[in-house]
N, CA, C and O atoms as a GROMACS GRO file, in nm:
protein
  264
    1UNK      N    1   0.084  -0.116   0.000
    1UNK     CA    2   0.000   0.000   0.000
    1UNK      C    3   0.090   0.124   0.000
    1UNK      O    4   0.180   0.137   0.082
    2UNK      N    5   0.061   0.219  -0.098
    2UNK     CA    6   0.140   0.328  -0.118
    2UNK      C    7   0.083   0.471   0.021
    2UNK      O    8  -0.036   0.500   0.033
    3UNK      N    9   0.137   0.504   0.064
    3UNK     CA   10   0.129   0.618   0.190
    3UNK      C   11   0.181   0.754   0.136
    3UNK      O   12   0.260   0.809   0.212
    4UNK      N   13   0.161   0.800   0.057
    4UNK     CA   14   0.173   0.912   0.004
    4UNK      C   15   0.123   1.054   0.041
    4UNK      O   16   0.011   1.093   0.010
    5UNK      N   17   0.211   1.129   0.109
    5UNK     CA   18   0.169   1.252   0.157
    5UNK      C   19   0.229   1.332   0.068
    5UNK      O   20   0.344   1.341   0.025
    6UNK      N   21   0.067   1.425   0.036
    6UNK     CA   22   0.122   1.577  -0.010
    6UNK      C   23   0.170   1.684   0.042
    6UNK      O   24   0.113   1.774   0.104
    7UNK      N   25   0.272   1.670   0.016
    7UNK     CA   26   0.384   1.806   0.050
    7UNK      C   27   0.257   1.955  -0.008
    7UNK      O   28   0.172   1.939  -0.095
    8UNK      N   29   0.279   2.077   0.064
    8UNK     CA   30   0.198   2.194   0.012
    8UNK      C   31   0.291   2.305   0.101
    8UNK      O   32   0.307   2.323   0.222
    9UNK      N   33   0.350   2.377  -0.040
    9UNK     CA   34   0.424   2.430   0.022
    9UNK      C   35   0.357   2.583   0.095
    9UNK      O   36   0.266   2.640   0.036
   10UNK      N   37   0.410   2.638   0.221
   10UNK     CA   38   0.376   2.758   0.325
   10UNK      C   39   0.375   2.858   0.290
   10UNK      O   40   0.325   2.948   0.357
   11UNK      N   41   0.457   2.891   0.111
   11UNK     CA   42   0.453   3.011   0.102
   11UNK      C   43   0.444   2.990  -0.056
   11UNK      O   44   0.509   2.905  -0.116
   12UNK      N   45   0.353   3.084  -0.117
   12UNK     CA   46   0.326   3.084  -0.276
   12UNK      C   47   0.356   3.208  -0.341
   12UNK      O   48   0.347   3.320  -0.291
   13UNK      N   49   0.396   3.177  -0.467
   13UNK     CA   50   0.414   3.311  -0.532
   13UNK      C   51   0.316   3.394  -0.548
   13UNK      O   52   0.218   3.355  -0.485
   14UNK      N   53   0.296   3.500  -0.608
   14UNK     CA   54   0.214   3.565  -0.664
   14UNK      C   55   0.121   3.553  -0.710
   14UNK      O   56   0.004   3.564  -0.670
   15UNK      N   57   0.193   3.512  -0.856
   15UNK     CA   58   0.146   3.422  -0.970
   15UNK      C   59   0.097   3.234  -0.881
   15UNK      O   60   0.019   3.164  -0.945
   16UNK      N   61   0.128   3.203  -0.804
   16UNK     CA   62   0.058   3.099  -0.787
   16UNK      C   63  -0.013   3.116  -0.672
   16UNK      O   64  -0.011   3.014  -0.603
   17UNK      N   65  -0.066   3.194  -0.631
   17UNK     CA   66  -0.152   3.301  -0.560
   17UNK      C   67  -0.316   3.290  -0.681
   17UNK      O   68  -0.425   3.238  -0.659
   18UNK      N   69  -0.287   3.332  -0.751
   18UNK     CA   70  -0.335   3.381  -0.852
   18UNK      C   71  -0.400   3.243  -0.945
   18UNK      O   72  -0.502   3.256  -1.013
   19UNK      N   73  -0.347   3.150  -0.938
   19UNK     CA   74  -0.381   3.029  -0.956
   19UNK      C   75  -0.466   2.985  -0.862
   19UNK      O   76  -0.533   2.891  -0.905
   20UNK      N   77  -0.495   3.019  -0.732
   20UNK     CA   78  -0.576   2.921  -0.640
   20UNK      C   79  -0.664   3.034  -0.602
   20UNK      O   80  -0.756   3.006  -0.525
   21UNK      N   81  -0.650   3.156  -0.641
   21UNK     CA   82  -0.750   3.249  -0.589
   21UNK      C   83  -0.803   3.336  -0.749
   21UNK      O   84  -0.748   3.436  -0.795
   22UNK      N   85  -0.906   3.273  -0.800
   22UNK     CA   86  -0.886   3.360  -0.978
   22UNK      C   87  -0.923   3.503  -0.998
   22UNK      O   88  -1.019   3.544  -1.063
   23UNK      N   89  -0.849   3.563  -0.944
   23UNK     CA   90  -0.908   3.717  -0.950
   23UNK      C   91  -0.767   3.781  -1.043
   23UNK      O   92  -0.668   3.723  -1.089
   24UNK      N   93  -0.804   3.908  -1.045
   24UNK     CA   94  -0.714   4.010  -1.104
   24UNK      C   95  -0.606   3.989  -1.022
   24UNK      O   96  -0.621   3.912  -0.927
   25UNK      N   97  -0.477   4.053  -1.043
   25UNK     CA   98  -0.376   4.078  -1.010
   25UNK      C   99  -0.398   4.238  -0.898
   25UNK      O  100  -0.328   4.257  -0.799
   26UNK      N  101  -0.500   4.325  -0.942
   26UNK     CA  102  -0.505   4.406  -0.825
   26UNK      C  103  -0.588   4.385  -0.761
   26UNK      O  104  -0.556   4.407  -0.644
   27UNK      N  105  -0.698   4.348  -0.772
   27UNK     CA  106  -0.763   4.254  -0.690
   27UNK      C  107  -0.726   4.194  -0.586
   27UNK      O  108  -0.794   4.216  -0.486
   28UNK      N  109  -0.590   4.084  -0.571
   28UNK     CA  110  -0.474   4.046  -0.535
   28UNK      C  111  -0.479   4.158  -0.437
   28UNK      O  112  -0.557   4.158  -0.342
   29UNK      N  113  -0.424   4.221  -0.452
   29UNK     CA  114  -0.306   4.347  -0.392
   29UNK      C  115  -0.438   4.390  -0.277
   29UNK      O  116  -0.428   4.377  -0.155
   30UNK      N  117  -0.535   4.432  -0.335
   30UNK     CA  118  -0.691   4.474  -0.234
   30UNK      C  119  -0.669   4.397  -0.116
   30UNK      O  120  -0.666   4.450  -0.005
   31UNK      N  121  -0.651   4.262  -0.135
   31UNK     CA  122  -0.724   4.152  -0.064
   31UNK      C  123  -0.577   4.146   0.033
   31UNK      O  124  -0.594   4.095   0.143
   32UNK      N  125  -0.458   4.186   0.007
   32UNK     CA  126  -0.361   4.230   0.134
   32UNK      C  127  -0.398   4.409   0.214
   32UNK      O  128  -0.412   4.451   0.330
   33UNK      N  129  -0.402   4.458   0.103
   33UNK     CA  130  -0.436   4.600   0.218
   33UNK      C  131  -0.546   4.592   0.266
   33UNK      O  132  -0.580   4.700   0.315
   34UNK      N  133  -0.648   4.486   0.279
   34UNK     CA  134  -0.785   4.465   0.365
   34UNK      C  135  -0.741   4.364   0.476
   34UNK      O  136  -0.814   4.346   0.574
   35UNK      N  137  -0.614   4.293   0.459
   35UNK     CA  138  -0.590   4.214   0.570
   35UNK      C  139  -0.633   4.062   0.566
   35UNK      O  140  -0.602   3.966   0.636
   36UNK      N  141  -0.718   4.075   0.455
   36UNK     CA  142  -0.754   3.889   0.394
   36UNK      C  143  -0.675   3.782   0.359
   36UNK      O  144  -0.671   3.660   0.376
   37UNK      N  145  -0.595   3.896   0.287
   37UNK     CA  146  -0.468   3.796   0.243
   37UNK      C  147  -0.297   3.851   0.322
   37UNK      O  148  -0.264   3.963   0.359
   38UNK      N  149  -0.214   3.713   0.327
   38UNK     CA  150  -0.081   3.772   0.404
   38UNK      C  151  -0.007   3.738   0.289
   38UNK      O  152  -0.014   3.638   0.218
   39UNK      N  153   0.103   3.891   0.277
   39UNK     CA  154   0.230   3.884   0.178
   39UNK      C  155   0.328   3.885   0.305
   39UNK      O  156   0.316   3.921   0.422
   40UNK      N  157   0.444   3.822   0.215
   40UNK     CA  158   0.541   3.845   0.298
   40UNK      C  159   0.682   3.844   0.172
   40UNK      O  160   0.693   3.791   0.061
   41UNK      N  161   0.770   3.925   0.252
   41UNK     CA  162   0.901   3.973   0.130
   41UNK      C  163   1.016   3.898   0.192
   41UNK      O  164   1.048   3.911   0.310
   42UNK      N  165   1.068   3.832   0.119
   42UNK     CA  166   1.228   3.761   0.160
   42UNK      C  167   1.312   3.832   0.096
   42UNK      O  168   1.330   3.760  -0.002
   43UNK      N  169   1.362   3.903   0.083
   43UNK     CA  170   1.447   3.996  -0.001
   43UNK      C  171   1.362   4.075  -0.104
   43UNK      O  172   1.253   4.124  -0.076
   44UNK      N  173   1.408   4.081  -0.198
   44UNK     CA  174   1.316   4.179  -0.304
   44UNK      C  175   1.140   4.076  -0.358
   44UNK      O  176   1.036   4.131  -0.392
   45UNK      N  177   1.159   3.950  -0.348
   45UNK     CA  178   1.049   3.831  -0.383
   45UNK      C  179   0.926   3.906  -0.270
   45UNK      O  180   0.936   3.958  -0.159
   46UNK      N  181   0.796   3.878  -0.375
   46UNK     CA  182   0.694   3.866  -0.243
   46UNK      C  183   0.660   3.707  -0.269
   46UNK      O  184   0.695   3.640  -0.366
   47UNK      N  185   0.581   3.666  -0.156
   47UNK     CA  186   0.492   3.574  -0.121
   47UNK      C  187   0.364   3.577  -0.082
   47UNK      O  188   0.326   3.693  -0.064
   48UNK      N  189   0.268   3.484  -0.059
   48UNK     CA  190   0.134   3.491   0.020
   48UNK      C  191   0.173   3.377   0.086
   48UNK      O  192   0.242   3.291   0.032
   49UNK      N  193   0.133   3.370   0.198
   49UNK     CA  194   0.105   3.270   0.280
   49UNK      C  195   0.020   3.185   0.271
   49UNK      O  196  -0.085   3.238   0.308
   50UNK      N  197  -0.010   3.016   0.224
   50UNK     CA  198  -0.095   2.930   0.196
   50UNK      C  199  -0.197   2.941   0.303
   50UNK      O  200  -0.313   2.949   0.261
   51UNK      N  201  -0.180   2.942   0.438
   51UNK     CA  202  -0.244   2.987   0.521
   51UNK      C  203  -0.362   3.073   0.545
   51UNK      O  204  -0.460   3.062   0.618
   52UNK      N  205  -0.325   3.152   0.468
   52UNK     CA  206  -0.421   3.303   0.457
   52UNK      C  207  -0.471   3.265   0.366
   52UNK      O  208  -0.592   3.263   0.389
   53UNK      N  209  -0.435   3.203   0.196
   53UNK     CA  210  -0.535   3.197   0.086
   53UNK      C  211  -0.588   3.091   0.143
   53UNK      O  212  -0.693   3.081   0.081
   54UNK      N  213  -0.586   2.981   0.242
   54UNK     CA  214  -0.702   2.896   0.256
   54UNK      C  215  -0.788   2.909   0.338
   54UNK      O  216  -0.886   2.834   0.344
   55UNK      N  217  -0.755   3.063   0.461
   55UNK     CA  218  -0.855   3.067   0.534
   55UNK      C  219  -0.915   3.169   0.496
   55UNK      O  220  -0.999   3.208   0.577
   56UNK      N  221  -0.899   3.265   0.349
   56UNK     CA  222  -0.989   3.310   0.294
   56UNK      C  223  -1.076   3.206   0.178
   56UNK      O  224  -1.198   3.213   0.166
   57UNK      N  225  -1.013   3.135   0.119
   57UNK     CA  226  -1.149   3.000   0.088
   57UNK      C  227  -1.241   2.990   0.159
   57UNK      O  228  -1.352   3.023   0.118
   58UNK      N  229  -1.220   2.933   0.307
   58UNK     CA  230  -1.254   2.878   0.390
   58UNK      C  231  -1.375   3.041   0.418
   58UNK      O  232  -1.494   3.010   0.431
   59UNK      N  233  -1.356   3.128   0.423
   59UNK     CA  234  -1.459   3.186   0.461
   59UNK      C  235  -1.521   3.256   0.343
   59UNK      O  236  -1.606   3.337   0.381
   60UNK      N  237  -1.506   3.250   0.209
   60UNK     CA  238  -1.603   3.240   0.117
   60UNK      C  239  -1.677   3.120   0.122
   60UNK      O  240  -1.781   3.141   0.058
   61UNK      N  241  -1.675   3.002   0.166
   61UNK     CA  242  -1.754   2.882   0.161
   61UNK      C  243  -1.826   2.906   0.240
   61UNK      O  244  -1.945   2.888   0.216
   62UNK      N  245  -1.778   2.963   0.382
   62UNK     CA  246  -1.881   2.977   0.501
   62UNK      C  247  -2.001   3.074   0.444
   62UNK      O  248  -2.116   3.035   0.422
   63UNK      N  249  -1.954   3.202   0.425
   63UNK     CA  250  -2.023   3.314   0.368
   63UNK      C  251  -2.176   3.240   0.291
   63UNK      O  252  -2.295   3.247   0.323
   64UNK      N  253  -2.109   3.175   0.186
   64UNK     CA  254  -2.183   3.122   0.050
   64UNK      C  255  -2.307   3.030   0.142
   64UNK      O  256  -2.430   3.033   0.143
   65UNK      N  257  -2.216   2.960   0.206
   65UNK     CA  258  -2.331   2.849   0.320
   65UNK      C  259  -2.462   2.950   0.382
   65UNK      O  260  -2.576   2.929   0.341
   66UNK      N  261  -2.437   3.048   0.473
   66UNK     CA  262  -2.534   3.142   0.508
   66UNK      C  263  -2.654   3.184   0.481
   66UNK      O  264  -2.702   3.279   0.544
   0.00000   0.00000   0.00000
């Protein structure tokens, strides 16, 4: 029996930001200066935190449920 865990990595690009959340690119940018979404900079690179795009999923589903 194969036991296969998916690795998901903690921090996403932009662009793969943008892949799991389908909005505009400033759109994007909104959804950090509202505090929905977390960037974070390692040198000149940004990131989002997987964290934040899934617990904004997570509360468009709730929302939608309501």
């Amino acid at each position: 029996m194969d036991h296969t865990t998916e690795i998901r990595p903690k921090l996403v690009t932009i662009q793969g930001a943008l892949h799991q959340v389908p909005v505009k690119r400033t759109k994007l940018y909104g959804l950090f200066d509202t505090g929905e979404l977390t960037r974070v900079k390692i040198g000149t690179r940004t990131f989002v935190t997987q964290q934040s795009i899934d617990a904004f999923i997570d509360s468009l589903t709730a929302a939608a449920r309501k």
